[in-house]
PAZA-702541 format. One record per atom (N, C-alpha, C, CB): atom name; chain; residue in three letters; x, y, z. Coordinates in steps of 0.001 Angstrom, whole numbers, plus 500000, padded with zeros to 6 digits. Glycine has a CB too. Example, Ala and Ser with C-alpha at 12.3 -4.5 7.8 and 13.67 -1.06 7.14 Angstrom:
BEGIN
BATOR,name,chain,resn,px,py,pz
BATOR,N,A,Ala,513190,494310,507800
BATOR,CA,A,Ala,512300,495500,507800
BATOR,C,A,Ala,513200,496700,507800
BATOR,CB,A,Ala,511308,495527,509046
BATOR,N,A,Ser,512850,497750,507080
BATOR,CA,A,Ser,513670,498940,507140
BATOR,C,A,Ser,512900,500030,507870
BATOR,CB,A,Ser,514084,499402,505725
This chain:
BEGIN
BATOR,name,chain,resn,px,py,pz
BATOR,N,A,Unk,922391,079371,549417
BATOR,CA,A,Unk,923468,079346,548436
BATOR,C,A,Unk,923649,077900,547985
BATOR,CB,A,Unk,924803,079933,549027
BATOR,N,A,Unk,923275,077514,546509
BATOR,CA,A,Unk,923845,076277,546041
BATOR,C,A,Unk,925299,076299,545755
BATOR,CB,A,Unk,923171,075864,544876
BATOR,N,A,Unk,926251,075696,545962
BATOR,CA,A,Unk,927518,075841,545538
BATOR,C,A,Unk,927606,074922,544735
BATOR,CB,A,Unk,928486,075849,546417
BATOR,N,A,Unk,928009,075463,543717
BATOR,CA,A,Unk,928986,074330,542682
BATOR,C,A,Unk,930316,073714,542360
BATOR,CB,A,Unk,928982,074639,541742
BATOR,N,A,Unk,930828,074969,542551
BATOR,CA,A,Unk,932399,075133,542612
BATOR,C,A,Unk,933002,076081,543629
BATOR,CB,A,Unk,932901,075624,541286
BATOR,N,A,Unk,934174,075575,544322
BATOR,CA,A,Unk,935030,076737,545363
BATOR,C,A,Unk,935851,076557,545162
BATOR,CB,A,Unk,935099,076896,546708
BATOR,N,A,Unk,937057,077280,545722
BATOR,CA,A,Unk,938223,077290,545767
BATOR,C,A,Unk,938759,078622,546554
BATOR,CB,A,Unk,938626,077095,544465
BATOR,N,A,Unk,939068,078016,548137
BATOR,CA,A,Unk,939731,078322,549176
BATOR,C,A,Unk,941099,078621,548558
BATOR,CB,A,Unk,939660,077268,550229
BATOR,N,A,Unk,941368,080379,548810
BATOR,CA,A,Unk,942999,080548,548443
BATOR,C,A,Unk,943483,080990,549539
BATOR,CB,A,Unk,943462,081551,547267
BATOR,N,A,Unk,944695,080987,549925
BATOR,CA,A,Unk,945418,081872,551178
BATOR,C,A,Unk,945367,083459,551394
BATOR,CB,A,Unk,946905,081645,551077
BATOR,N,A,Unk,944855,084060,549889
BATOR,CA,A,Unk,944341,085803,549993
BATOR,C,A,Unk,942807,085471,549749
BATOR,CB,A,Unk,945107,087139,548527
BATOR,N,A,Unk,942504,084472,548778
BATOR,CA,A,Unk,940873,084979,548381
BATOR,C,A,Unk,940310,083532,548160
BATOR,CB,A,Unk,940651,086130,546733
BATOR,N,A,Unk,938502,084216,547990
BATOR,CA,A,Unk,938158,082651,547567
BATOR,C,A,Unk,936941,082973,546153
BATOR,CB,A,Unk,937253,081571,549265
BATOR,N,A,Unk,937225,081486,545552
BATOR,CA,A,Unk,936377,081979,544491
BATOR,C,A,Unk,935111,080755,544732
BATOR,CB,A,Unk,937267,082020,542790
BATOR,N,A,Unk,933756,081126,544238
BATOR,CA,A,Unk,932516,080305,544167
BATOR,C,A,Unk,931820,080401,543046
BATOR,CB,A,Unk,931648,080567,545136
BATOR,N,A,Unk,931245,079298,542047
BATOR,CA,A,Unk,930452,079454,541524
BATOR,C,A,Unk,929250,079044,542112
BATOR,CB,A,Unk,930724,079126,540610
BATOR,N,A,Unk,928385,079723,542256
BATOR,CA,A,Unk,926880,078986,543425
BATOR,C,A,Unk,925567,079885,542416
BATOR,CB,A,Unk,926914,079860,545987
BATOR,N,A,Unk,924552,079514,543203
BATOR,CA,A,Unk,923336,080052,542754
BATOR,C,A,Unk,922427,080553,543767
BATOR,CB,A,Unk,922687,079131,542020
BATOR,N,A,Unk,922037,081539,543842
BATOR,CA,A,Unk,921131,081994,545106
BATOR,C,A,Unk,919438,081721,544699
BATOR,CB,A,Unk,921439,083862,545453
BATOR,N,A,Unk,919374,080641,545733
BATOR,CA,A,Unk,917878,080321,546008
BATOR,C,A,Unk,917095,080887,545209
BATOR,CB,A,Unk,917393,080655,547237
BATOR,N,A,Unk,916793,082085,546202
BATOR,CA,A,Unk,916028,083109,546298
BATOR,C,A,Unk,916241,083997,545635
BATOR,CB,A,Unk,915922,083493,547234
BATOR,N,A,Unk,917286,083865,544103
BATOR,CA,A,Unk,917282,084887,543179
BATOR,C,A,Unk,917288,086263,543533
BATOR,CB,A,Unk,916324,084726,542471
BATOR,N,A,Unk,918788,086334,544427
BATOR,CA,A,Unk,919125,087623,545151
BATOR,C,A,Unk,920688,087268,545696
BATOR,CB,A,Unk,917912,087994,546512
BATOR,N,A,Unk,921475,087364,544566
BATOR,CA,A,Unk,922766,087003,544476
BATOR,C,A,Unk,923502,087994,545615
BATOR,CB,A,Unk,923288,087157,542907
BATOR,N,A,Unk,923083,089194,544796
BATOR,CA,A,Unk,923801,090516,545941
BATOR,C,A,Unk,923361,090352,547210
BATOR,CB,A,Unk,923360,092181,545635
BATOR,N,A,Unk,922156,089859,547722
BATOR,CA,A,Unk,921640,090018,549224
BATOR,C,A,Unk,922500,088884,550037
BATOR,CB,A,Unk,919814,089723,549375
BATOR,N,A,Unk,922424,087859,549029
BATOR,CA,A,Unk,923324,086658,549546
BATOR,C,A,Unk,924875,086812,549556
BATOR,CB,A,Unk,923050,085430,548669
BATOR,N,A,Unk,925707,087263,549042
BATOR,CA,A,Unk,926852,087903,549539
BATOR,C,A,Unk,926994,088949,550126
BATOR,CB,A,Unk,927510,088051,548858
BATOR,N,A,Unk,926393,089791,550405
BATOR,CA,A,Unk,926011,090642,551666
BATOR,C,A,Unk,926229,089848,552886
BATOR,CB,A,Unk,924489,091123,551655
BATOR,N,A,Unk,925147,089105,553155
BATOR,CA,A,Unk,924730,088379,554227
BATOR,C,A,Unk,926111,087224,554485
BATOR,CB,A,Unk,923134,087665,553829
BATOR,N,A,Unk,926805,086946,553401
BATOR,CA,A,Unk,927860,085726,553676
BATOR,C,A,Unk,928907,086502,554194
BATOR,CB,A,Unk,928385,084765,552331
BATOR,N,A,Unk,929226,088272,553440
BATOR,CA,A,Unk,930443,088881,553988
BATOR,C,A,Unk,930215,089760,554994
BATOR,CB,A,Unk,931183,089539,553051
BATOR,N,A,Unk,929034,089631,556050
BATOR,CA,A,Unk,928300,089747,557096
BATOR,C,A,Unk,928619,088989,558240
BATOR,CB,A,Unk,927171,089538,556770
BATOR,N,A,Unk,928449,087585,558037
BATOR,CA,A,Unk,928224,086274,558897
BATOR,C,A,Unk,930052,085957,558857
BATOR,CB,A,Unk,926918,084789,557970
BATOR,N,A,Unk,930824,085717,558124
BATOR,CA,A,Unk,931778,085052,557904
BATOR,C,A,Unk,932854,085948,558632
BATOR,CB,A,Unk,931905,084733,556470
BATOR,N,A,Unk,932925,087361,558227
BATOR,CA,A,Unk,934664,087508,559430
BATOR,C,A,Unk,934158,087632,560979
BATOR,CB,A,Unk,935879,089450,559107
BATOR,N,A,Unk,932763,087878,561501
BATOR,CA,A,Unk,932335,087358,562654
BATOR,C,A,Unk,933102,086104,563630
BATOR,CB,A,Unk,931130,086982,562236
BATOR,N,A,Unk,932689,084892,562725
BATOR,CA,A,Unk,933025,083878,563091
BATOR,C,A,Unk,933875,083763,563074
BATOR,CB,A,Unk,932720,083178,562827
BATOR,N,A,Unk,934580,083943,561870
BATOR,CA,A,Unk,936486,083755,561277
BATOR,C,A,Unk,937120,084345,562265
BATOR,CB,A,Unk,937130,084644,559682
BATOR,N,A,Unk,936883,085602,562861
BATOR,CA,A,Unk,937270,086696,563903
BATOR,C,A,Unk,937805,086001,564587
BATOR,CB,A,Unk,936340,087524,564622
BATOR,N,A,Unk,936014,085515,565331
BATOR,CA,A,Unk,936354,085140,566861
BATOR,C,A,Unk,936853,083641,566793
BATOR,CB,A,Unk,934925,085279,567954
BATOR,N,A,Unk,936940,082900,565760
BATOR,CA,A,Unk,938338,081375,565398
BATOR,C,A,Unk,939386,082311,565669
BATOR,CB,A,Unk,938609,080444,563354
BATOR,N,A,Unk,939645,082752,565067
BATOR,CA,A,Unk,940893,083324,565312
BATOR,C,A,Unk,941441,084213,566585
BATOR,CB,A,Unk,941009,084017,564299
BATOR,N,A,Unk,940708,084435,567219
BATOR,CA,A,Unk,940658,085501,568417
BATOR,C,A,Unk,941189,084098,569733
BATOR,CB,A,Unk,938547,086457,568675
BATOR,N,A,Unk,940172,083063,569688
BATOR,CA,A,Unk,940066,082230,570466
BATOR,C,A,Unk,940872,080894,569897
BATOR,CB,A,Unk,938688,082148,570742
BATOR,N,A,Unk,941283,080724,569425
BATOR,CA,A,Unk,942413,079480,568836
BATOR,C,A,Unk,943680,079852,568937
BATOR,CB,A,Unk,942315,079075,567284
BATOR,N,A,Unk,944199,079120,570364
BATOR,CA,A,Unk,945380,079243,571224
BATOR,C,A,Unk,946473,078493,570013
BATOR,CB,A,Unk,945171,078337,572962
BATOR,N,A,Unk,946214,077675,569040
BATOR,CA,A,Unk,947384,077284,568118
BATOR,C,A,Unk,947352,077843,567164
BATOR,CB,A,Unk,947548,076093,567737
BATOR,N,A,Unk,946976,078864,566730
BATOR,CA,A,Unk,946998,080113,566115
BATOR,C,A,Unk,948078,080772,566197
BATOR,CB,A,Unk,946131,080855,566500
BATOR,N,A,Unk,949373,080989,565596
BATOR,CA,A,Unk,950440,081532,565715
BATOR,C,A,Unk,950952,083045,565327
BATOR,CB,A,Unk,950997,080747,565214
BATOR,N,A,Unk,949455,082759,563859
BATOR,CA,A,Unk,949933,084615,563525
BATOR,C,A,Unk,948409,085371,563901
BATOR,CB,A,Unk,950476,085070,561271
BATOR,N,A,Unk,947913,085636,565263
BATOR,CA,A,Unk,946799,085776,565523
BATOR,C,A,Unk,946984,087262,565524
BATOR,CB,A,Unk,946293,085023,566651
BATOR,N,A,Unk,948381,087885,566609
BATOR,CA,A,Unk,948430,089058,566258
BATOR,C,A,Unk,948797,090000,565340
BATOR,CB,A,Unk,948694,089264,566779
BATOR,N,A,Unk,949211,089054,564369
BATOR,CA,A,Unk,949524,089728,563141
BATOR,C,A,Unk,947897,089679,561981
BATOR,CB,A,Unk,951073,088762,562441
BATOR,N,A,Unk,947395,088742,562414
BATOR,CA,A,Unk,946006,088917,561164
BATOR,C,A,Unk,945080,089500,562021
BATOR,CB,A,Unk,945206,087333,560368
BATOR,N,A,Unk,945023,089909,563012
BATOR,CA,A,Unk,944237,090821,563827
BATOR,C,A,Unk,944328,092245,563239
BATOR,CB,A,Unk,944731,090795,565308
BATOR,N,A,Unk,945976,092762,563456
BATOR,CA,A,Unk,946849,093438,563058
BATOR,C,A,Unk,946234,094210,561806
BATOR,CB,A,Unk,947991,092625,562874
BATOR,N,A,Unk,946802,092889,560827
BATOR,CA,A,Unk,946008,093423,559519
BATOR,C,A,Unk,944918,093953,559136
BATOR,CB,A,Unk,945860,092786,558888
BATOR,N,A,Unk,944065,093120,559831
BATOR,CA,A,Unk,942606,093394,559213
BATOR,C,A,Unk,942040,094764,560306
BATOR,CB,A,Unk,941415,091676,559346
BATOR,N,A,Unk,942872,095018,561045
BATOR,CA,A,Unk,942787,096385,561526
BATOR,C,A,Unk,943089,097261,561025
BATOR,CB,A,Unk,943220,096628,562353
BATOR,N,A,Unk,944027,097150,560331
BATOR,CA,A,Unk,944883,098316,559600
BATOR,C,A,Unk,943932,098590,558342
BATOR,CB,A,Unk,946620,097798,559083
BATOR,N,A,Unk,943703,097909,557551
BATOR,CA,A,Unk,942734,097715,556588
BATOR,C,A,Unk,941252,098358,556800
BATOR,CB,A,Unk,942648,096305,556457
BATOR,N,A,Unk,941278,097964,558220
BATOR,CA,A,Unk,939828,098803,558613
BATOR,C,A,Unk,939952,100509,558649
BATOR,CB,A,Unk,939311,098297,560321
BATOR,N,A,Unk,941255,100654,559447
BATOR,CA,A,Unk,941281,102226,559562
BATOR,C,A,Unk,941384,102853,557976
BATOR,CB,A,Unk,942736,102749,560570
BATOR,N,A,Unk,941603,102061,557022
BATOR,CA,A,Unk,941709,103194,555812
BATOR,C,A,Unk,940542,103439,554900
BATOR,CB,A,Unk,942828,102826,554832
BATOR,N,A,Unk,939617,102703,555734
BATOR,CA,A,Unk,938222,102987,554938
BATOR,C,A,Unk,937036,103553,556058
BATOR,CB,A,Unk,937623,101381,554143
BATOR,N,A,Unk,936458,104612,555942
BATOR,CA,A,Unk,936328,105767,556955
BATOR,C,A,Unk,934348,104512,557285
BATOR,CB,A,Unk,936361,108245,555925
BATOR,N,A,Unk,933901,103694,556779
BATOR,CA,A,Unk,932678,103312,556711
BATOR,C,A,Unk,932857,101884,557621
BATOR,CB,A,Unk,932145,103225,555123
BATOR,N,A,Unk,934384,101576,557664
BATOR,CA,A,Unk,934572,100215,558512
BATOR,C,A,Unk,934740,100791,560220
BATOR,CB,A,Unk,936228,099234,557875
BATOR,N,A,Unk,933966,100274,561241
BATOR,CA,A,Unk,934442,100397,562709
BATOR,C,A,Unk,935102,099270,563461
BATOR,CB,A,Unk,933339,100720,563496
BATOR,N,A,Unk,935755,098303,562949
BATOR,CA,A,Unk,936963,098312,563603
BATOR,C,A,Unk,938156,097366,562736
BATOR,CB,A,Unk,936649,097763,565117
BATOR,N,A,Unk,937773,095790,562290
BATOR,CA,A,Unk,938480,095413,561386
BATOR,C,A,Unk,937654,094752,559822
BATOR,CB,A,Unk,939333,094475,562172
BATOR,N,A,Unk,938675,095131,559323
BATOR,CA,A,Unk,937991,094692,557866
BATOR,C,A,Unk,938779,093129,557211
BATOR,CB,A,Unk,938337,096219,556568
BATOR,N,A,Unk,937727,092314,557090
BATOR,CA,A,Unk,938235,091141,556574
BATOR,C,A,Unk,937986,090803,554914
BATOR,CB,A,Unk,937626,090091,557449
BATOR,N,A,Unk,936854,091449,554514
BATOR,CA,A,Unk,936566,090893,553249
BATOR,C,A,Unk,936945,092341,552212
BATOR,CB,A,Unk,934794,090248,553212
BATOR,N,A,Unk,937255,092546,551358
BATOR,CA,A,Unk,937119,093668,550493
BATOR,C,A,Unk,936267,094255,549787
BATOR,CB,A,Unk,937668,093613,549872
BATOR,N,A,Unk,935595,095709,549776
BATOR,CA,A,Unk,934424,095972,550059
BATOR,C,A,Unk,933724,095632,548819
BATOR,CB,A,Unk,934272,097267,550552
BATOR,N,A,Unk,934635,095321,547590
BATOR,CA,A,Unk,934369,094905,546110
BATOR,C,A,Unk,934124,093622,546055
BATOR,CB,A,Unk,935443,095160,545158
BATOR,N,A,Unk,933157,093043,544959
BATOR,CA,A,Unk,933457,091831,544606
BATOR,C,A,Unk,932978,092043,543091
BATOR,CB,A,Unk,932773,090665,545524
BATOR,N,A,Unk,933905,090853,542530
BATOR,CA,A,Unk,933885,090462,541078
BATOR,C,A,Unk,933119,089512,540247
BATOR,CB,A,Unk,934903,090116,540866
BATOR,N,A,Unk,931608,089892,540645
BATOR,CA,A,Unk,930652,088854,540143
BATOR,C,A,Unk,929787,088872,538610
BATOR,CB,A,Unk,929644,088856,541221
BATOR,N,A,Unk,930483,087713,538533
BATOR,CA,A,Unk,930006,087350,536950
BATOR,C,A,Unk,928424,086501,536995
BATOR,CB,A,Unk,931383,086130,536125
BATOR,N,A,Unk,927638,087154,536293
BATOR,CA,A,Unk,926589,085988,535993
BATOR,C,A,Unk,926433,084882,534734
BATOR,CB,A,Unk,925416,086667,535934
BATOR,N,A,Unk,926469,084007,534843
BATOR,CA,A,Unk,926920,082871,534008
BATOR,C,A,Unk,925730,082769,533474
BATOR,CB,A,Unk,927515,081561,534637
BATOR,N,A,Unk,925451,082603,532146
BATOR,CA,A,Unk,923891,082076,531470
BATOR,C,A,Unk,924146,080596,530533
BATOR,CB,A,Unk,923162,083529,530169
BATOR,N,A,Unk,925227,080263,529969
BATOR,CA,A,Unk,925272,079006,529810
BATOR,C,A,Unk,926509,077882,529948
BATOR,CB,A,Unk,924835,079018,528768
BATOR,N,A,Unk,925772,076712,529844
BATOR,CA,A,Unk,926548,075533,530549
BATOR,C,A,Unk,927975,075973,529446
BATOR,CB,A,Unk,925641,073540,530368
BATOR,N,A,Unk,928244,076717,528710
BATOR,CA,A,Unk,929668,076616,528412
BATOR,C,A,Unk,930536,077583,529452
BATOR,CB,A,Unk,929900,077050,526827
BATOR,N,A,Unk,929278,078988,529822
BATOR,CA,A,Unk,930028,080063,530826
BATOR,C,A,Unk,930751,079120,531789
BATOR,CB,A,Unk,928907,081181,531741
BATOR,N,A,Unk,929482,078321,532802
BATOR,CA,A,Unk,929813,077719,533443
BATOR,C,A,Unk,930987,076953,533496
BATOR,CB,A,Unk,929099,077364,533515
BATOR,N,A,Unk,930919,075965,532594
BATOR,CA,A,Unk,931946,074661,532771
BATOR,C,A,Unk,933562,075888,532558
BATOR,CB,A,Unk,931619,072962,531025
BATOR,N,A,Unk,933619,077118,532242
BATOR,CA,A,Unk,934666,077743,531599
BATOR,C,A,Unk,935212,078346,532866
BATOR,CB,A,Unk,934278,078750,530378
BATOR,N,A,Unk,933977,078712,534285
BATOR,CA,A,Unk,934674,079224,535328
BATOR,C,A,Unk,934818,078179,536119
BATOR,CB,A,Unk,934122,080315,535960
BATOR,N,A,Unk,934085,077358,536227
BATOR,CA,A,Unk,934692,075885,537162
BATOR,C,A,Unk,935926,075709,536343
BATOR,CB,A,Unk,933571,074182,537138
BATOR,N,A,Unk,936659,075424,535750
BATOR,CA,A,Unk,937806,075097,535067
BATOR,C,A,Unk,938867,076018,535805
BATOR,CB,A,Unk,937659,075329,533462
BATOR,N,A,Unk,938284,077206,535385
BATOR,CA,A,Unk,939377,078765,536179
BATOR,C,A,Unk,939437,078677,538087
BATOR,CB,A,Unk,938192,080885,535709
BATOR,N,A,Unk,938291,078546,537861
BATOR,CA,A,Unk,938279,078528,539494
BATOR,C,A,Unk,938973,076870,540073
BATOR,CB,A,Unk,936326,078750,540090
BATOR,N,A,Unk,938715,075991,539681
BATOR,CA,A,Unk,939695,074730,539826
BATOR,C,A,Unk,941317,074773,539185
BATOR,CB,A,Unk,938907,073488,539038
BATOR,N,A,Unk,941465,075835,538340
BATOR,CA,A,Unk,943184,076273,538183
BATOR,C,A,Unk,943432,076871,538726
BATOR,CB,A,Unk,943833,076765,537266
BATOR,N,A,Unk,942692,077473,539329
BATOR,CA,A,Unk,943814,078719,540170
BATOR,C,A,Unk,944416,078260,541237
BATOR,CB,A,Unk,943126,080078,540808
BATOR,N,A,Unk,944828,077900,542051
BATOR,CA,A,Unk,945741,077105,542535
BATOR,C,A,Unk,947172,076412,541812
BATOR,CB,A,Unk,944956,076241,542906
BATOR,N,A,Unk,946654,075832,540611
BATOR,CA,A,Unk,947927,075238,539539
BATOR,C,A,Unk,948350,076837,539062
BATOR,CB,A,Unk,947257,073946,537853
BATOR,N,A,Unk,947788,077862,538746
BATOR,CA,A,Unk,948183,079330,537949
BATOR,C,A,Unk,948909,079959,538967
BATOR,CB,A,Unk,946852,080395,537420
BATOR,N,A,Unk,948587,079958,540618
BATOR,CA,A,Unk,949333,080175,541528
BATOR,C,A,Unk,950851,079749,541714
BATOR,CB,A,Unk,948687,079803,542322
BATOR,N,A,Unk,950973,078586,541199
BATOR,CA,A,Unk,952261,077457,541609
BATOR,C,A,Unk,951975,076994,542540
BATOR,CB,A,Unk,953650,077833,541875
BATOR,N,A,Unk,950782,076537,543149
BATOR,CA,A,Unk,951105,076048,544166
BATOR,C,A,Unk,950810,074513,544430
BATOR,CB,A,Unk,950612,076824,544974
BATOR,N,A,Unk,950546,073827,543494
BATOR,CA,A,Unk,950012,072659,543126
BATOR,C,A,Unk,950063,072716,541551
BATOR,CB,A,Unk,948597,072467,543751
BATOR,N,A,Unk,950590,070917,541017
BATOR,CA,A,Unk,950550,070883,539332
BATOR,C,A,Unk,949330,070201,538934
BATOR,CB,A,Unk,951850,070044,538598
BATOR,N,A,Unk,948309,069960,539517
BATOR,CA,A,Unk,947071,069183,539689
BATOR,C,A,Unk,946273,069928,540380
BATOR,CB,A,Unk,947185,067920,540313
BATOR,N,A,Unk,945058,070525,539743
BATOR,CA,A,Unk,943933,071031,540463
BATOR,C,A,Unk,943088,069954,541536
BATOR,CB,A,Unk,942981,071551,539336
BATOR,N,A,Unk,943390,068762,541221
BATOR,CA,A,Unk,943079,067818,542336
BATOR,C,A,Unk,943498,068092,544160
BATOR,CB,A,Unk,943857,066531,541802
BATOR,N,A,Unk,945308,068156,543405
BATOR,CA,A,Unk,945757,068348,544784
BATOR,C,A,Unk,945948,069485,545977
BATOR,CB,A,Unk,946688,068002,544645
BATOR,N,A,Unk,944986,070584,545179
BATOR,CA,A,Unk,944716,071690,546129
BATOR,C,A,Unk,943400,071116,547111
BATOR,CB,A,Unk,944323,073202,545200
BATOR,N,A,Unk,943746,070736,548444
BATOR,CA,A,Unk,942835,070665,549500
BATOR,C,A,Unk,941143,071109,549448
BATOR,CB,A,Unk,943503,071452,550433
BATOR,N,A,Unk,941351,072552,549165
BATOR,CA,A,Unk,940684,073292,549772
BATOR,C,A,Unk,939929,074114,548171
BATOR,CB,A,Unk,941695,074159,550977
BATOR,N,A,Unk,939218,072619,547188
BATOR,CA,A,Unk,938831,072911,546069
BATOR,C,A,Unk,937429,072250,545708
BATOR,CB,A,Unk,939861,072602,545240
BATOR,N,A,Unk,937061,072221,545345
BATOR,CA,A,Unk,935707,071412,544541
BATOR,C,A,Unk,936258,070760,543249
BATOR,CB,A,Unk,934336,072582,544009
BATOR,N,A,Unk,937539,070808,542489
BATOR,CA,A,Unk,938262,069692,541972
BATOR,C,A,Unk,937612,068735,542590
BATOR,CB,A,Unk,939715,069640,542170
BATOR,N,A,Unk,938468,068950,543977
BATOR,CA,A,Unk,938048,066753,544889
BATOR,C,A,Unk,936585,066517,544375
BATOR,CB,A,Unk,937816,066537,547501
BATOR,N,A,Unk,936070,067173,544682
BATOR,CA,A,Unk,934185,066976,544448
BATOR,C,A,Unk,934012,065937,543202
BATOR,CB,A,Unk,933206,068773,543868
BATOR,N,A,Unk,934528,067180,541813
BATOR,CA,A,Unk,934432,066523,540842
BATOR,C,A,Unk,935000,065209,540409
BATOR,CB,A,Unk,934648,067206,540233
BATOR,N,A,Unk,935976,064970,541678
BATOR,CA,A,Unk,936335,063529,541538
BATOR,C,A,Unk,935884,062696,542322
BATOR,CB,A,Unk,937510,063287,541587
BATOR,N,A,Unk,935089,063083,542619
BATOR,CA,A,Unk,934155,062106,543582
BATOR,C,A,Unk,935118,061868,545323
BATOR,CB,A,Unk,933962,060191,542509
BATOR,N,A,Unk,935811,063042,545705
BATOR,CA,A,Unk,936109,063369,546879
BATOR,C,A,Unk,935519,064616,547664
BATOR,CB,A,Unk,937301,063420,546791
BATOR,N,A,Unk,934343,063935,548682
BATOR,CA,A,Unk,933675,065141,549572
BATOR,C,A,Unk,933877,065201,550966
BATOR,CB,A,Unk,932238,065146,549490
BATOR,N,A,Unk,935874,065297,551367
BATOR,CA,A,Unk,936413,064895,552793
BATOR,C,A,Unk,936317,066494,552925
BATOR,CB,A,Unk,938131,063924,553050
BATOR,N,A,Unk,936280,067406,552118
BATOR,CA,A,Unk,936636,068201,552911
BATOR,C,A,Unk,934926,069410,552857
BATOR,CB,A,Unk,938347,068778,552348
BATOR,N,A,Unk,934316,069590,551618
BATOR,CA,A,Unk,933275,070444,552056
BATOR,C,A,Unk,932516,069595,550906
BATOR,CB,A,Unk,933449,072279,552033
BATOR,N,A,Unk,930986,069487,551091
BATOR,CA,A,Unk,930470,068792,550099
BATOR,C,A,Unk,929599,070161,549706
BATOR,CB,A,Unk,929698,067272,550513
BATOR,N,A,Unk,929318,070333,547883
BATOR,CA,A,Unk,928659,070869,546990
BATOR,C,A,Unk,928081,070033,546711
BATOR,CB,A,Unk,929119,071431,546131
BATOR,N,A,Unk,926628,071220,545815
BATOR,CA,A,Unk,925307,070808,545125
BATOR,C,A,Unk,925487,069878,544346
BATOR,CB,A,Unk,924648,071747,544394
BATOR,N,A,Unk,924961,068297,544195
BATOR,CA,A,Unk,925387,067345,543670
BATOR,C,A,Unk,924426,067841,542197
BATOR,CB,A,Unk,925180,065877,544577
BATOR,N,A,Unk,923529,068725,542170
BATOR,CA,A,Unk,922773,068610,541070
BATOR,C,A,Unk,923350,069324,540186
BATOR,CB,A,Unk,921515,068918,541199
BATOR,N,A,Unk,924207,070130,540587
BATOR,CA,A,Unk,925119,071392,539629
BATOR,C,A,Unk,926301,070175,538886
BATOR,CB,A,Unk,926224,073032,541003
BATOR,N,A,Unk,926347,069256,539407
BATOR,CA,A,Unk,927347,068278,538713
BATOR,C,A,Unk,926414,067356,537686
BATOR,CB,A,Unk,928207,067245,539944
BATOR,N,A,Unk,925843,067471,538274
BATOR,CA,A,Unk,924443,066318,537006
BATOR,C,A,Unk,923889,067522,536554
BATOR,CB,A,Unk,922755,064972,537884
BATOR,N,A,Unk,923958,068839,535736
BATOR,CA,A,Unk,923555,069335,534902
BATOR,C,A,Unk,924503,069478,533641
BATOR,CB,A,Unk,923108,070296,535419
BATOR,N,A,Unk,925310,068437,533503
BATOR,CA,A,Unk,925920,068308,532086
BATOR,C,A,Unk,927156,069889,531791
BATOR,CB,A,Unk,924271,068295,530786
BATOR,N,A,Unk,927414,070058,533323
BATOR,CA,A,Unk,928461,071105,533024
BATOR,C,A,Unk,929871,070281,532535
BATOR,CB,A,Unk,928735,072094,534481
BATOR,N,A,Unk,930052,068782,533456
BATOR,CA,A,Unk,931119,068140,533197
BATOR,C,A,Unk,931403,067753,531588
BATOR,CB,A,Unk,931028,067027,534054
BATOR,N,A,Unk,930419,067534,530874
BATOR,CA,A,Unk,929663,067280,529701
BATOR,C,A,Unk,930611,067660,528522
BATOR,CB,A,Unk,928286,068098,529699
BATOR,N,A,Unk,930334,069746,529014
BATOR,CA,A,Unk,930215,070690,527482
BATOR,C,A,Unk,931930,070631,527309
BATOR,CB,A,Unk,929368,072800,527646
């Protein structure tokens, strides 16, 4: 997965990326595979974890109402994937996906959401670093 753009929300997350191997669907498969695994057992095993039995809770409950999940469900079995073909698509969902946070209220600066690829584009990579080449393809540009 090249990533270009993210944005970590408190319900969801959004990515613009590119799959290698030109197999977008296999690669979010495999990410909403690998990821409540781990997330799980962070959360299972992280004693400063306060709402552990309540997001346990949840994502149990969530599991029982879909007859194909066996035991908890973290990701939703849908996703909303757009394929982008030019640098205007692009630069138009990095923009969306770096507002949503400000469209939330929860920040008046797409900068100051933490948990964004904003920072990236400002030349801040404290918290996850993206594909530096997706920034040198003149998306910042259009």
């Amino acid at each position: 997965m090249e990533v270009f753009a993210y944005c970590f929300m408190p319900s969801h997350v959004h990515f613009v990326f590119r799959s290698e191997n030109e197999d977008p669907s296999g690669l979010l498969r495999d990410f909403k595979g690998y990821t409540p695994r781990k997330l799980i057992k962070e959360i299972e095993e992280n004693p400063q974890e306060r709402r552990k039995e309540w997001l346990l809770w949840m994502m149990e409950r969530a599991g029982k109402r879909k007859s194909n999940v066996k035991n908890r469900q973290f990701w939703q079995q849908h996703n909303k994937p757009v394929e982008l073909w030019s640098g205007k698509a692009i630069k138009q969902k990095i923009d969306y996906v770096h507002n949503n946070p400000v469209e939330q209220g929860f920040v008046t600066d797409p900068i100051d959401w933490k948990y964004s690829s904003a920072r990236n584009y400002a030349d801040d990579e404290t918290v996850l670093k993206i594909d530096n080449e997706g920034m040198h393809l003149g998306i910042m540009e259009l």
